[in-house]
C-alpha positions, 0 to 999 in steps of 0.5 A: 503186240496183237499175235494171230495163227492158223491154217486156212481161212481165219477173221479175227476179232476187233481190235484198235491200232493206232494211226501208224502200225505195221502187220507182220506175217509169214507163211509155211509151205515147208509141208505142202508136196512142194506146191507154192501157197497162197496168203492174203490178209485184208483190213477192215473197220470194225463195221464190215467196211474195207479200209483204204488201205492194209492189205497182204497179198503173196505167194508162199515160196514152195518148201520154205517160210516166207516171211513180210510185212507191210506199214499201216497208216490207218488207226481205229478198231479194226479186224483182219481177213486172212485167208491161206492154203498153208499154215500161217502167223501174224504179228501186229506191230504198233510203232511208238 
């Protein structure tokens, strides 16, 4: 399982997925002046091109952890766009 964090704007390495997997995520406005966040993650083939589909787009509610996901049924070598105004964490979960 591919584990990703940060705070901010963040794009990480190539890596593969297969044909069905499922990004996990959360974001932290617990510490942001109870401002609501904001959290997208984009999906793109490992040669710059955006996939079809795969993509994070959410508000983090104001002085909590929101926590989603969402299902991926694109495989191959990819990398993720993240971009957040509060701290965050990605998990990549791929189904058996």
């Amino acid at each position: 399982m591919q584990t990703f964090s940060g705070t901010g704007d963040k794009q990480t390495g190539v890596f593969t997925v297969p044909d069905d997997w499922k990004i996990i995520w959360s974001c932290d406005a617990t510490q942001n002046y109870g401002v609501e966040g904001v959290f997208f993650v984009y999906v793109y083939n490992s040669d710059g091109t955006p996939t079809d589909n795969g993509s994070a787009d959410s508000t983090c509610a104001a002085n909590k952890v929101t926590t989603d996901s969402t299902e991926e049924h694109q495989g191959g070598s990819i990398y993720l766009k993240v971009g957040s105004s509060v701290p965050w964490k990605i998990q990549i979960q791929e189904f058996e």
